[in-house]
C-alpha positions in Angstrom: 0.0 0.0 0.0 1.3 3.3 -1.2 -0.4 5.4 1.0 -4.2 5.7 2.4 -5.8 6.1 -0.6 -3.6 3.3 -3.4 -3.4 0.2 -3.5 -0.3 -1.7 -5.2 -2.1 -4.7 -6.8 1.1 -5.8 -8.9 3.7 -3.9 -11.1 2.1 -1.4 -13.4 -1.6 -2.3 -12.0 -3.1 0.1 -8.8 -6.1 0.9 -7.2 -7.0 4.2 -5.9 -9.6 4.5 -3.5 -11.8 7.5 -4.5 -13.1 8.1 -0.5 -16.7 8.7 -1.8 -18.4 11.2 0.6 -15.3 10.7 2.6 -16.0 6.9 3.2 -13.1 4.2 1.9 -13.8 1.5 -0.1 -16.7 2.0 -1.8 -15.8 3.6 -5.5 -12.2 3.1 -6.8 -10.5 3.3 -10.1 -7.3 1.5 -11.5 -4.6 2.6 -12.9 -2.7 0.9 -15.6 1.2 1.4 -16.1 3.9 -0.1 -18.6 7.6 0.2 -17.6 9.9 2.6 -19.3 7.0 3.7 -21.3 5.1 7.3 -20.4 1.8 5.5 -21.7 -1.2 5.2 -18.5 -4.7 4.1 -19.0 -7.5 5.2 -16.4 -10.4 2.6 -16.2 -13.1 4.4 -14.0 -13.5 8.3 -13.5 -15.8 8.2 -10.6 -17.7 11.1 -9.6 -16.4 14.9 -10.0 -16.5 15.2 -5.9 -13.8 12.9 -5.9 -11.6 14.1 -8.8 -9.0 16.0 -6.2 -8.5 12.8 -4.2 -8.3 10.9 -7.7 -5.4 13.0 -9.2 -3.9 13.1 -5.6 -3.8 9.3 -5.6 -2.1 9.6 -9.4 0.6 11.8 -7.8 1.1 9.9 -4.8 2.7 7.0 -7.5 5.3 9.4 -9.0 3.2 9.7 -12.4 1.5 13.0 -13.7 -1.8 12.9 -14.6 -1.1 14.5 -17.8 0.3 11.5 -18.7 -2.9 9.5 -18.7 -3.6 9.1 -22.9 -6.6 6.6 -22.3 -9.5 6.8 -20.0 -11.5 4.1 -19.9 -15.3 4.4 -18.3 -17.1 0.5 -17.9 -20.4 2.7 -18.0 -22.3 6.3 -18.1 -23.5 6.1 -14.6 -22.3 9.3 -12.5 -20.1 7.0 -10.5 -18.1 5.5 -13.1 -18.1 8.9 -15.4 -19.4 11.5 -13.7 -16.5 13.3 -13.8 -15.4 12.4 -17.0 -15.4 16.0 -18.5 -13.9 18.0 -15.4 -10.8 15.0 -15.5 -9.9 15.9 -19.2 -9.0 19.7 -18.2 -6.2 17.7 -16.0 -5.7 15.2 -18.7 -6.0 17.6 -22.2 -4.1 14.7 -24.4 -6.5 12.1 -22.7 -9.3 10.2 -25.6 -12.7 8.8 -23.3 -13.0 5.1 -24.4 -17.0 4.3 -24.3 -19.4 1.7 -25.5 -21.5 3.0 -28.2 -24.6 3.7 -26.5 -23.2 5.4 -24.0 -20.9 8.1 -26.3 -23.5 10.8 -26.7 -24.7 10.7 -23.1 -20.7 11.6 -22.6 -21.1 14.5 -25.3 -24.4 15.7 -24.0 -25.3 14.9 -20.3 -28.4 16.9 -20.3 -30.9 14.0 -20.7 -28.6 11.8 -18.4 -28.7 14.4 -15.7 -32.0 15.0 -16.1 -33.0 11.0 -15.1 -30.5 11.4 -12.2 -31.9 14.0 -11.1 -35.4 12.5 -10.6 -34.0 9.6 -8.8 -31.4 11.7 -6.5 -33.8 15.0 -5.8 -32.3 17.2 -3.3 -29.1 15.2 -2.9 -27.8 15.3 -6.9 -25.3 17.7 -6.6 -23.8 16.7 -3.4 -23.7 13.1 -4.3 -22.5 14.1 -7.9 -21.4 17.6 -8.2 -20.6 19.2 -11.4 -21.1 17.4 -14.4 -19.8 19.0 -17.6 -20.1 17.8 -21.5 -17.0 15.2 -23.0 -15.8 17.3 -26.0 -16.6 14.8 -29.2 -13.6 14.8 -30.1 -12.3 13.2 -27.1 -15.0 10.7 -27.0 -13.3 7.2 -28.6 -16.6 4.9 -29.3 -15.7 1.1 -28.9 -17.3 -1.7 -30.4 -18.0 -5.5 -28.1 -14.7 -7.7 -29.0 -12.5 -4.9 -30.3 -9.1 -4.9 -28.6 -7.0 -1.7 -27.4 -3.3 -1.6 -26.3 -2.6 0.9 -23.5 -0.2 0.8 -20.7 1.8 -2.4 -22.2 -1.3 -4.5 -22.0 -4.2 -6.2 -24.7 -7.4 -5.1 -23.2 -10.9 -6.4 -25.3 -13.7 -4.7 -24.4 -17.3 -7.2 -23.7 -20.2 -6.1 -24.4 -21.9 -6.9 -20.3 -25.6 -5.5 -20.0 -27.9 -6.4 -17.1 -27.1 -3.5 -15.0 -27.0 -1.2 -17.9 -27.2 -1.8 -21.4 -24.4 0.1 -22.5 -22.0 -1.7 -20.3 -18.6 -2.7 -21.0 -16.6 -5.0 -19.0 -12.4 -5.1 -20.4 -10.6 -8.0 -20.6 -7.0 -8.3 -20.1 -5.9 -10.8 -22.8 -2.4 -12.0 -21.5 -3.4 -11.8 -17.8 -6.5 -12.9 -17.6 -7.7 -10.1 -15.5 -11.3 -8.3 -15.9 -12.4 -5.1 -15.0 -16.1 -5.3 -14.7 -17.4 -2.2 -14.0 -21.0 -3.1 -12.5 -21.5 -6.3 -14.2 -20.5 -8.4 -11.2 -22.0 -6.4 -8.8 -20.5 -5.1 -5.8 -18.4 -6.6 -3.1 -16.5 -5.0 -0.7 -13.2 -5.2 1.9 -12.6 -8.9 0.3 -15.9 -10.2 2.1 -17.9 -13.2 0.8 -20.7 -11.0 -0.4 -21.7 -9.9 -3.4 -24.8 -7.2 -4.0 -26.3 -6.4 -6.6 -26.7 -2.8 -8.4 -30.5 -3.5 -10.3 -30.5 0.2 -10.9 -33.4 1.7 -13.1 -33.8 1.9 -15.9 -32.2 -0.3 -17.7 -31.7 -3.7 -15.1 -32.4 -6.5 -17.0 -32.4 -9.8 -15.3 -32.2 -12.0 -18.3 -29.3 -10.0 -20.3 -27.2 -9.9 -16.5 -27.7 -14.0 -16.3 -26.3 -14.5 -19.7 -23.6 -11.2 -19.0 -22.5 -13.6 -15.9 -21.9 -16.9 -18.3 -20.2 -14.4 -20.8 -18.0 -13.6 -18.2 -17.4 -17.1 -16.9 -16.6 -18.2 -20.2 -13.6 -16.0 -20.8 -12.5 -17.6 -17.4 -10.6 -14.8 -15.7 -8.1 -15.1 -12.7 -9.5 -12.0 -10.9 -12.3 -9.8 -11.0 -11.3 -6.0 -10.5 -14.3 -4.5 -9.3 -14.9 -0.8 -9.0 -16.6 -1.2 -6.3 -14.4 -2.4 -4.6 -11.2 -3.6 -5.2 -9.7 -7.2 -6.6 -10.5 -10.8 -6.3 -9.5 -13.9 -7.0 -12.1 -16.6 -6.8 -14.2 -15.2 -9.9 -16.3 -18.8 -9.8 -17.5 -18.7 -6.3 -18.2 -14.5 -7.0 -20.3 -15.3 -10.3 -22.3 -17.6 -7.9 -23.3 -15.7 -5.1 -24.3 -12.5 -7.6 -26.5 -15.2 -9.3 -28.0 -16.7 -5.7 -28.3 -13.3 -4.3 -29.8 -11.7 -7.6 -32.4 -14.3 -7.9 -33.5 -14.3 -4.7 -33.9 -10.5 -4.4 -35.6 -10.6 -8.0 -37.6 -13.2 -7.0 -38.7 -12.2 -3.3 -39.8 -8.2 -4.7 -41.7 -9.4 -7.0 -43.6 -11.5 -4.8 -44.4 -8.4 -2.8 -45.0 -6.4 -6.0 -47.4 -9.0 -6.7 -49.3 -8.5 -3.4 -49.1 -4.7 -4.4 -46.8 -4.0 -1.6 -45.8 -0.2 -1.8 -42.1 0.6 -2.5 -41.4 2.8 0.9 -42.4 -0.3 2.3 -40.6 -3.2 0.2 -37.3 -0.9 0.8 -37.5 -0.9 4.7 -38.2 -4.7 4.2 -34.9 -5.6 2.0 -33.1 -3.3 4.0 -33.9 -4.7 7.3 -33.2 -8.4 5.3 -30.1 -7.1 3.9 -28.3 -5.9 6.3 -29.2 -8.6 8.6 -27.8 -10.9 5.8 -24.6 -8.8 5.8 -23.8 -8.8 9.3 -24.7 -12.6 9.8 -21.5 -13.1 7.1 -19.3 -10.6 8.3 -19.6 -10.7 11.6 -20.2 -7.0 12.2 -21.6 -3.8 11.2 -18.7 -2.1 9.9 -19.9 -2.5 6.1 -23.3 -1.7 6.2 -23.1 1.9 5.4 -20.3 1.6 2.5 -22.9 -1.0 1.0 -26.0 1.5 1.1 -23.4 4.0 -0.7 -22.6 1.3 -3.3 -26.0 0.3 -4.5 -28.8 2.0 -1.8 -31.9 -0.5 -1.4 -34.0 2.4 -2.9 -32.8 2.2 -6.5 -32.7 -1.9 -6.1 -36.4 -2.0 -5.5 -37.1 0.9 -8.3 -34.9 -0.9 -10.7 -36.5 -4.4 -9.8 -39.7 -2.8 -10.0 -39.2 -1.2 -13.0 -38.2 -4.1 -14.7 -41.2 -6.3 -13.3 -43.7 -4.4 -14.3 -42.2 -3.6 -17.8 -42.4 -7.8 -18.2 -46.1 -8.1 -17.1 -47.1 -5.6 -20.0 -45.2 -7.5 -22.5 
């Protein structure tokens, strides 16, 4: 460990915590080096509140952030990009690697903020801060499959929806390592628990089932999550998101089915939840950094969402 905020995971390979709202562990992005070459790669922006502790953790490892060329974001959710456009005024030789749906959202955030900003209310701009427009021509569209090489490494973008539709995941070729953005859910501190983020709009149960056997079948070594950190038992990890997810999905919409309101579905999976969590760990310690990683509220409007969409089709 560098300091209080980066992570060594190997040579050329760290993790910097981005102390969302001033709590470790929940958001973090990786940074990717090659040595004797100048050339770093960003996978993860995270929000704009966190961009000073961010470039700090950059510095920290002797690099400047100026010499970041590629940024990579898994997603257009404000965690993962938010604060893609403040970044590139630190970074001005720095191209935004994207999937293709999510490009224009980079370009133009209006209608993105606007649907944040009816699920966040009073508490967008403290959770999220500024969030300014991706000039195009540092916005790099990539397709599912194609292959990029940054930072001395092969890295193949995989087309991952489930928690978003315009999800990529990145595969490192020669490693075997994958950076998965949202697509296998959250785990944090190294626990045996994995959450998952079925954030509206676009949760989709049956694209994140087959996302899970996409990723199983380019059988990684380790999962680098960005929320949070790395591990390296990717099998029993695919599992428990598929357990957990099913059962969630599948307990909601019993209630939804008994027309159960949502104020009161999300007091019940919370109460569940975190008794869940503290049964495994052992303690309390997590329960807070989980709600700041995927908040019960958005699991029940996403799994709603998604429910009720299926019963009119």
């Amino acid at each position: 460990m560098t300091d209080t905020t980066v992570w060594r995971i190997e040579q050329g390979l760290y993790l910097i915590d981005q102390q969302f709202l001033g709590v470790p562990g929940v958001i973090g992005s990786y940074l990717l080096s090659a040595e004797n070459d100048d050339d770093l790669a960003l996978i993860e922006t995270g929000p704009t509140p966190t961009i000073e502790n961010l470039l700090s953790g950059i510095r920290s490892l002797d690099y400047d952030p100026a010499q970041i060329r590629t940024i990579i974001v898994t997603h257009i959710h404000l965690d993962h990009s938010g604060a893609a456009g403040q970044l590139l005024r630190h970074l001005p030789n720095a191209k935004v690697l994207v999937h293709p749906n999510g490009a224009a959202h980079l370009i133009d955030p209006s209608r993105l903020l606007t649907s944040a900003r009816r699920i966040y209310g009073d508490d967008m701009d403290r959770l999220w801060g500024e969030v300014i427009p991706v000039p195009e021509d540092q916005v790099q569209i990539v397709q599912d499959r194609e292959r990029i090489h940054v930072a001395g490494r092969t890295l193949m973008a995989v087309s991952t929806p489930g928690h978003a539709g315009h999800h990529h995941a990145w595969f490192d070729i020669d490693r075997r390592d994958l950076f998965t953005g949202d697509a296998a859910a959250v785990r944090l501190e190294r626990v045996p628990y994995v959450r998952p983020p079925t954030v509206p709009p676009e949760f989709d149960i049956e694209l994140w089932r087959q996302t899970v056997s996409t990723m199983r079948s380019l059988a990684p070594e380790r999962l680098h999550l960005t929320h949070f950190g790395s591990f390296d038992d990717p099998d029993w990890h695919f599992d428990d998101l598929l357990s957990r997810l099913h059962y969630w999905y599948g307990w909601v919409t019993a209630r939804l089915q008994q027309d159960t309101d949502e104020e009161t579905l999300v007091s019940e999976l919370r109460a569940f939840g975190d008794d869940e969590l503290v049964k495994i760990t052992g303690s309390e310690d997590l329960v807070e950094s989980y709600e700041l990683a995927t908040a019960y509220y958005m699991t029940i409007q996403g799994m709603s969402r998604y429910w009720r969409r299926s019963q009119r089709t």
